[in-house]
N, C-alpha and C positions, 0 to 999 in steps of 0.2 A: 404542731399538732399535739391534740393531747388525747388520753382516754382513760377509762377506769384503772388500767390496772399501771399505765405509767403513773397516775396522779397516787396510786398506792405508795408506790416506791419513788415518790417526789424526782421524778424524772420527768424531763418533754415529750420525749417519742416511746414508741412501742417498740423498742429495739433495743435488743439485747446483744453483744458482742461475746461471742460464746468464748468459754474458759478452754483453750486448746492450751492443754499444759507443755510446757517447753518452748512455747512461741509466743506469750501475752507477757513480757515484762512491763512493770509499772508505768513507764509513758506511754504505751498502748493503753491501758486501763483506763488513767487517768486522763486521755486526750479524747477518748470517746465519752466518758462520763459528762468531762468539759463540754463537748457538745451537743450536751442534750441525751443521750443513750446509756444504755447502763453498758460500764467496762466490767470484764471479768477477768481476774489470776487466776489462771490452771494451776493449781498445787500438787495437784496429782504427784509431780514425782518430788515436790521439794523439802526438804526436812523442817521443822518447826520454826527453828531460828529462823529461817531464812523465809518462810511464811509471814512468821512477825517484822524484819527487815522490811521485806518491799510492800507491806501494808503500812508501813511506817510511810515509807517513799511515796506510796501513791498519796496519803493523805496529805502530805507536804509537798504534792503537785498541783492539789486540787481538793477542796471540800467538799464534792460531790459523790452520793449515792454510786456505790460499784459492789461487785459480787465473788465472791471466792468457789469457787468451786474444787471439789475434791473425790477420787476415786474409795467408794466403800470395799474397803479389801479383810479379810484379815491381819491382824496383824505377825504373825507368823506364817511362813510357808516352808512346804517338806519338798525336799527337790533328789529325785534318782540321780543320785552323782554320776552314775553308770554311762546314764544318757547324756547328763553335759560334759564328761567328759569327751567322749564323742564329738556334740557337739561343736566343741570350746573348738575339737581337732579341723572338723570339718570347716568351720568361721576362719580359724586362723590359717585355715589352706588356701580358703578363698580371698583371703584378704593378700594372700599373697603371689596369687597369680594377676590381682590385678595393681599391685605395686604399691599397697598402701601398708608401711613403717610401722604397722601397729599389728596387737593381740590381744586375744580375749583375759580375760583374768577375772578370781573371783572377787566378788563385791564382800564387804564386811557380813552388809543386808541384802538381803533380795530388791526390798523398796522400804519408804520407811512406815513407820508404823501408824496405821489407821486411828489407834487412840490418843497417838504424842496429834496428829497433825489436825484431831480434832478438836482437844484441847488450845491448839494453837487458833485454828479459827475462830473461837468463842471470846477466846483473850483479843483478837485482833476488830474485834467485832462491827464484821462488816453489814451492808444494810441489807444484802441478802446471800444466801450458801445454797450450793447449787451442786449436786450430788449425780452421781453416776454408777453401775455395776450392780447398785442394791437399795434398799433399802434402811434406813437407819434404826438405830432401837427405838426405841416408846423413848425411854430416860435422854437418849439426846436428842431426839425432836425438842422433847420439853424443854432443855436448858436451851434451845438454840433461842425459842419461840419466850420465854423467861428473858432472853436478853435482847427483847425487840426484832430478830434477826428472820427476815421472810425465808423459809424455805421453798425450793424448788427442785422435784426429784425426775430426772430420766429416765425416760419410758420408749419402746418398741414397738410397744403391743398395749393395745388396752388393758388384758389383765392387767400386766405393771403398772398405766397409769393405776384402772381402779386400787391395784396394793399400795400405790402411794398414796390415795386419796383416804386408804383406810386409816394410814399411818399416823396422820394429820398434816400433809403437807400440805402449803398453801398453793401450787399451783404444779402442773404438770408438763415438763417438754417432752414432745412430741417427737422424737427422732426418727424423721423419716429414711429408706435403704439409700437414697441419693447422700445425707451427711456422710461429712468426710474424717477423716480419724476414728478412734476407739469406739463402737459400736458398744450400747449404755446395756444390751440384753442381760434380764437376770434371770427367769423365767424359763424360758424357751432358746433353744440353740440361737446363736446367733442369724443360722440360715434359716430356720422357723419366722424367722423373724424383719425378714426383708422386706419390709411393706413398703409402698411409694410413698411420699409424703402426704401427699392429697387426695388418697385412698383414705389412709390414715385418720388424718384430721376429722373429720364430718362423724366417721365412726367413734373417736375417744371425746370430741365435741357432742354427741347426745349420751355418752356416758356418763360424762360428768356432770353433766345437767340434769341429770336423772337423780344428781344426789341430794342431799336432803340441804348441804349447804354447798355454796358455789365454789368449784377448784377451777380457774381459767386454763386455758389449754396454749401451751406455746407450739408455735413451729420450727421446725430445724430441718434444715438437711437441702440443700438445693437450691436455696435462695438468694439469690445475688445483686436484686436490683428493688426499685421502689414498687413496681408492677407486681411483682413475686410477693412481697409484704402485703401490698392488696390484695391480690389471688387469696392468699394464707386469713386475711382477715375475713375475707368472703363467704371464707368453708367456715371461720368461725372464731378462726385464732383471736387470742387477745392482744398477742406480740409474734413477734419474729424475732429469731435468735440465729446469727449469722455468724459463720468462722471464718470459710474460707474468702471470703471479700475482704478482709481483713487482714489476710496474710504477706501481701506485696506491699504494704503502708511503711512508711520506713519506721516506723515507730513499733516496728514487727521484728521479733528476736528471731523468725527465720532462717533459715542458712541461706543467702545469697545465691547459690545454685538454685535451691530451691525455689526461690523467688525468681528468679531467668525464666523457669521451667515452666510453671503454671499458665502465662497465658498464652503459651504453645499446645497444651494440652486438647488433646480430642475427645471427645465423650467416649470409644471403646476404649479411652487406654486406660480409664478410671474403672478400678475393679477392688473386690475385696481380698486383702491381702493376712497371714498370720505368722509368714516367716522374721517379719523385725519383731515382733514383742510378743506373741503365743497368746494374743487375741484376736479376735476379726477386726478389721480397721478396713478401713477405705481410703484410697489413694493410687497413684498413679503407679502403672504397671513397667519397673525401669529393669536396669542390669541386673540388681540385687535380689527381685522378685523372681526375674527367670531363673537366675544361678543358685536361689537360696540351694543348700545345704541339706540334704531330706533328714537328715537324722537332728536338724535345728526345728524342722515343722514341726517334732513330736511333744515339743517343748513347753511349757503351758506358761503362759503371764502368770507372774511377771519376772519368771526366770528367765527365759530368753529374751525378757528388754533391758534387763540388768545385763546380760551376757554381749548383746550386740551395741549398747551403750556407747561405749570407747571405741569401735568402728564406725558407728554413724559419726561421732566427732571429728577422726580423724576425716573423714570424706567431705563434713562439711569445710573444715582447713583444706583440702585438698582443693575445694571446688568439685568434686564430684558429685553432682547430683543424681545420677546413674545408680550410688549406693547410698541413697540416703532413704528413710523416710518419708516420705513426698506426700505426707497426707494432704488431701483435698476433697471436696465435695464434688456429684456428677458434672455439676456446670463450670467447674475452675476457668475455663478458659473463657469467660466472662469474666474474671478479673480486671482492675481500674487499680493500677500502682497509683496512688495518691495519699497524699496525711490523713488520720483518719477525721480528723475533726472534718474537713472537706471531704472524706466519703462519708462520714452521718451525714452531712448538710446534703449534700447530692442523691443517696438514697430518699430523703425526705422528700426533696420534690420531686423526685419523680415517683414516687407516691403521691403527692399531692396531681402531680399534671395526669397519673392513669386515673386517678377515680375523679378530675373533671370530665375528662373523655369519656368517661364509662357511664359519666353522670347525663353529659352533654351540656353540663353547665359553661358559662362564659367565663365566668371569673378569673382574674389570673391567679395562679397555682401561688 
């Protein structure tokens, strides 16, 4: 299958494998690329070198079109010592009543720094950058779009899309309140900003058609299967951009727990959570969630994800999924543990087999 905006970005499908940082290592990337989709590295949390490294790896897996995505932060942050030290007290109590050999400590960094790791994307120069939290400057739009490199900015809320559109981005994803992990709001609270997905969609789809040049509109947040990609293109979408299908693939840097866990999941257990990293995220509601720590929730990203950092680790050595991060999307428990190249191929037809049925053509998908 092909369409305008995959033949943009010399890709087959209208599928994007979204950038979930700390879980897309280079054989995810490059096995979805390989089949037809564009792969994504979450860099969000990784430092420069190691941005440059596994763009090196991906390219030396495969010569295909993939996307770097990265969290717009500051690069400095001011942290009330007051309150992690609290904190640090309260993490390190809980982690010890439920028997996990570890403790908080302070990080050099908070995270690393937003101009080293943009720098490193421009050097690594992938075929599109795919951003979250903000907006970027006027100056690196320019250099991204100078060095061939499609942009694509995270949005909420239509304002956001239209501020990306103003920016000069070349296209908008649509994060709708069912996506799972770090919610992209920059704008408006995060809870201002829970829209359903295909709510969403139709409304940031005649915004942007309303402008004077074309920004396509992606969809995110809930979409699991080839039917859901149709749905998404119906309202309008030009792509779909998919995380959590992706995350039981073995080719998924996941914790193992975590991967057990997801196609157990019930749609009320999936809620928004801000005690692991002091942003809104979506994911599954486990031990960690209930017991957070109240004096950890006042904690703002991305200090309390530096702080619970070395506890999620220990937990996923542990096998505890109970304290882990469990990011996922509202439907997880639709998940298909398979390779991902055989879940591109399998999303595709059955995109292919719903819109014969919807068409009521004969043909075989």
């Amino acid at each position: 299958m092909t369409s305008p905006f995959a033949d943009r970005l010399g890709i087959e499908h209208p599928l994007i494998q979204a950038p979930m940082a700390g879980s897309t290592p280079p054989e995810l990337v490059a096995a979805v690329s390989g089949a037809g989709g564009l792969g994504s590295l979450g860099a969000g949390y990784l430092e420069p070198q190691t941005i440059l490294a596994q763009a090196t790896q991906i390219r030396a897996l495969g010569d295909r079109p993939y996307a770097i995505g990265l969290f717009v932060l500051p690069d400095e942050f001011d942290a009330d010592m007051a309150a992690v030290a609290k904190a640090r007290e309260q993490l390190d109590a809980l982690m010890a009543r439920e028997g996990l050999d570890v403790r908080t400590s302070l990080p050099p960094r908070w995270a690393p720094r937003f101009s080293d790791q943009f720098a490193a994307l421009c050097e690594a120069r992938p075929a599109v950058a795919i951003f979250a939290f903000g907006v970027i400057a006027p100056a690196q739009l320019r250099e991204l779009h100078q060095r061939g490199i499609y942009v694509i900015g995270t949005a909420t809320t239509v304002a956001e899309a239209r501020a990306w559109a103003d920016a000069g981005a070349d296209a908008v994803s649509m994060q709708g309140a069912e996506a799972g992990g770090h919610r992209g709001s920059f704008l408006h609270d995060a809870e201002d900003a829970m829209i359903g997905l295909f709510a969403l969609l139709p409304l940031a789809v005649r915004a942007m058609t309303a402008l004077v040049r074309d920004v396509p509109v992606i969809a995110a947040g809930g979409i699991m299967d080839g039917r859901g990609m149709l749905a998404a293109e119906t309202l309008g979408a030009a792509a779909s951009q998919l995380g959590t299908a992706f995350l039981t693939c073995p080719e998924c840097s996941a914790a193992e727990a975590w991967k057990r866990d997801l196609p157990h999941v019930e749609d009320h257990q999936v809620t928004t959570i801000r005690g692991f990293s002091g942003r809104a995220a979506r994911g599954l509601r486990n031990r960690f969630v209930e017991a957070m720590p109240e004096a950890a929730q006042g904690l703002p990203y991305p200090v309390l994800n530096a702080l619970t950092a070395p506890l999620r680790r220990a937990a996923a050595e542990a096998g505890r999924g109970d304290l882990l991060s469990e990011w996922c999307g509202q439907a997880a428990g639709l998940v298909r543990p398979q390779p991902a190249a055989e879940l591109v191929a399998r999303l595709m037809y059955e995109h292919r087999l719903a819109a014969r049925t919807l068409t009521g053509t004969q043909n075989t998908p």
